[in-house]
C-alpha positions in Angstrom: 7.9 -20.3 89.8 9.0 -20.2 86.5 9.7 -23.3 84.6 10.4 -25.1 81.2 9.1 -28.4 80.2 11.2 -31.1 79.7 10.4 -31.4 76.0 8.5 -29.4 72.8 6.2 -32.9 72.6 3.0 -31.3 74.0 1.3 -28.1 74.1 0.0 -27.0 77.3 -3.6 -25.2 78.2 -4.4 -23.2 80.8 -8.3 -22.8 81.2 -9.2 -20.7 84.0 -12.7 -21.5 85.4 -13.0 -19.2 88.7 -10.8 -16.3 90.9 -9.2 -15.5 87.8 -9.3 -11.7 88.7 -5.5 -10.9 89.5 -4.0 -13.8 87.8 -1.7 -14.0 85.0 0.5 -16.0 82.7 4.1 -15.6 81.3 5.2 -17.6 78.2 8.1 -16.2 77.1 8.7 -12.4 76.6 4.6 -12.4 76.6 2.8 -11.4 79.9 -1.1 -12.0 79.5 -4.4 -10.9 82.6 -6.2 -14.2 82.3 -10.0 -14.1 81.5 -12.4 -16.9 82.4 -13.2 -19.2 80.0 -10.3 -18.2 77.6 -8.3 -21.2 76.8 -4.3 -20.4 76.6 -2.4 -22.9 74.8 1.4 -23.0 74.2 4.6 -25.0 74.1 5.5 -26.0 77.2 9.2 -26.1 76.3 9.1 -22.4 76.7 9.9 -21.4 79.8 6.5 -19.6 81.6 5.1 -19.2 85.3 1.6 -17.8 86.6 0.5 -15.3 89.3 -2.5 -15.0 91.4 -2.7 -12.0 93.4 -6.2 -12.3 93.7 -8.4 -12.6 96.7 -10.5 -15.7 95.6 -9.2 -19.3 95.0 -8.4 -20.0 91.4 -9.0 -22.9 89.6 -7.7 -23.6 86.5 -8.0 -26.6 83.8 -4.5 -28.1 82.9 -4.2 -30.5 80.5 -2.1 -31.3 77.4 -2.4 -32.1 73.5 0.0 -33.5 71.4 2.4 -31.2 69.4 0.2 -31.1 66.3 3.4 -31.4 64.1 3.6 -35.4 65.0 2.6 -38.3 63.0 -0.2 -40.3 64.0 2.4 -43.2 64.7 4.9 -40.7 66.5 1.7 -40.2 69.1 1.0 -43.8 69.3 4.9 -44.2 69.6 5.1 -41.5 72.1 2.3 -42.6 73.7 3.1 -46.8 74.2 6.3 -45.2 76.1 4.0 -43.0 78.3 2.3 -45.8 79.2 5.3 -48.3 80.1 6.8 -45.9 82.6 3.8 -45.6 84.2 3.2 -49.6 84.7 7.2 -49.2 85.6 7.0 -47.0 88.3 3.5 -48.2 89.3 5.6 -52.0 89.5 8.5 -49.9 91.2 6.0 -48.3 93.8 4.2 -52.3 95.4 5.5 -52.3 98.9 5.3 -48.9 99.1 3.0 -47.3 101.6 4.0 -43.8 102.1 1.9 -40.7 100.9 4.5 -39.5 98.6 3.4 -42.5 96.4 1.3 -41.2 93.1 -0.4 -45.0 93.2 -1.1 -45.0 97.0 -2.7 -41.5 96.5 -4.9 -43.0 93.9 -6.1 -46.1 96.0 -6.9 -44.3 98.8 -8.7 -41.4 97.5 -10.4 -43.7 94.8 -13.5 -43.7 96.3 -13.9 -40.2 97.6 -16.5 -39.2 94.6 -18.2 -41.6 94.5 -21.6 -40.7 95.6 -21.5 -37.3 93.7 
């Protein structure tokens, strides 16, 4: 589904690690066959989507940087407001049990790895 971040703050990657044959990522105008191992980064504020027609399961690595144009205290800035919505909505969230709450998730599935 194609999508835009909300904000130019971050860049995203995209690192495939397996089923990567058939897949594919959209940034923009620019339509790219991913390859294993092959980090793709870009601005998330762009809008992009990715396909897998592929047979096997794909698993890719998400994760995000900062934009590298920000100040060291424009990421710790950025950064102290990540955190207090998190302990906002994690103080929002007390008294509530259901599934579709990303704390409750957390408890319960804390100690799933554990012994590996």
């Amino acid at each position: 589904v194609q999508h835009t971040g909300p904000t130019n703050k971050k860049l995203r990657c995209h690192l495939p690690l397996v089923g990567v044959e058939g897949s594919r990522l959209r940034v923009g105008d620019i339509v790219e066959e991913q390859q294993a191992g092959k980090c793709y980064v870009f601005d998330d504020s762009f809008e992009h989507e990715a396909w897998h027609d592929g047979t096997e399961t794909r698993i890719v690595l998400l994760f995000d940087l900062w934009h590298p144009d920000f100040s060291d205290k424009e990421v710790q800035f950025l950064d102290y407001l990540q955190k207090s919505k998190l302990k906002a909505e994690k103080q929002m969230s007390q008294g509530d049990e259901s599934d579709g709450n990303f704390f409750n998730l957390l408890n319960k599935t804390r100690d799933m790895l554990k012994d590996n």
